[in-house]
N, C-alpha and C positions, 0 to 999 in steps of 0.2 A: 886365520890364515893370512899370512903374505904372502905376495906375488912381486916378479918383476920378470920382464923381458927385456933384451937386446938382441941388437943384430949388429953384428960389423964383420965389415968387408964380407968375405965369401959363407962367413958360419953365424947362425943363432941359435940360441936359448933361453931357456926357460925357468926359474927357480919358483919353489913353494914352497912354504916352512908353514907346517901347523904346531900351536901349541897347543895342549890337550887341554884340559880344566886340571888333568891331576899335573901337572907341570915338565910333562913330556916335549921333546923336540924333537917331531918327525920333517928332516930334510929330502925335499926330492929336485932332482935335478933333470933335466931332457935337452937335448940335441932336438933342435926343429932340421927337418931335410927340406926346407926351402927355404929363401931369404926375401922376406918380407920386409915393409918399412918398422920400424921402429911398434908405432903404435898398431899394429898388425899380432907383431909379435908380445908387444905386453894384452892383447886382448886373447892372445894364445894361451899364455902364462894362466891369465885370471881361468878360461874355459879350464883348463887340463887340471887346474887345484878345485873347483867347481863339481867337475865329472869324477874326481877320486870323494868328496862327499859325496855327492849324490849314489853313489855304488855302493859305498860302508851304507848309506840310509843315516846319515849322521843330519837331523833335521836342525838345529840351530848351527846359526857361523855369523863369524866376524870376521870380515875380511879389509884388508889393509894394503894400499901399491903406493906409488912415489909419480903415479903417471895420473895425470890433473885432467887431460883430456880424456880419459879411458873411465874414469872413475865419474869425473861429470855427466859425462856422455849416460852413463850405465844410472845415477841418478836422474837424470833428465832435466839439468843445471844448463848442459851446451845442447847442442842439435848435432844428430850425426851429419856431419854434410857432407864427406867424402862414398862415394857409395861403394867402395871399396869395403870400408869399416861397416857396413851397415849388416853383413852378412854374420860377423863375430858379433855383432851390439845383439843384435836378436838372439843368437844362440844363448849368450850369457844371460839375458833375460829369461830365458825360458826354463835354463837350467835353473835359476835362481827361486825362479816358479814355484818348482819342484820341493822346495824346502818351504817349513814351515815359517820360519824367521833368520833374518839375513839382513847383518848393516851393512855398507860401505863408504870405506873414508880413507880419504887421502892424509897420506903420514909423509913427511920430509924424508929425501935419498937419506939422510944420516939414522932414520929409524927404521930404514927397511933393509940393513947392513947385511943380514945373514940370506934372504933373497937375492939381494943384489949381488953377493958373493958366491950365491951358486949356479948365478948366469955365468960365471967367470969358466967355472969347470969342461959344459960343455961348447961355449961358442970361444 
């Protein structure tokens, strides 16, 4: 799974791209209805692709974003220290809980292309 979020000016969103094992691309895109900072909304992103496994009961995932603080954070590399962020940090923990096995790693903006192009859609 990749993820990414943005917000600018009045609108954000959200993209997530799973690929299957059999070599399927399932794109999803969302419209968030409030405008959160930046790192808000990619902590959005990672929950809402999170929450569509967890619902299939799809127990293995790899998951991939282009956001260094979200992803640290979520390994426990930085400290949340905004307490703002601290609400999203747990939830994605918890949901990550929930699965059997789950990596996460940070991938450079040029490899998260098809994510980051489906924030485009709705914000």
């Amino acid at each position: 799974m990749y993820f990414d979020g943005a917000a600018h000016r009045a609108r954000a969103g959200a993209g997530i791209v799973f690929l299957t094992s059999q070599g399927e691309v399932l794109p999803y895109s969302f419209t968030l209805t409030q405008l959160y900072s930046n790192n808000i909304v990619e902590y959005q992103a990672l929950i809402l692709g999170l929450e569509v496994v967890v619902e299939i009961k799809r127990l293995q995932l790899q998951v991939f974003g282009d956001s260094q603080l979200v992803i640290n954070q979520i390994l426990g590399s930085y400290e949340v220290k905004k307490p703002e962020l601290l609400p999203y940090h747990d939830y994605a923990k918890t949901l990550m809980g929930w699965l059997d096995d789950v990596t996460i790693q940070h991938v450079p903006r040029k490899e998260n292309k098809k994510a980051d192009a489906l924030i485009a859609l709705p914000s």
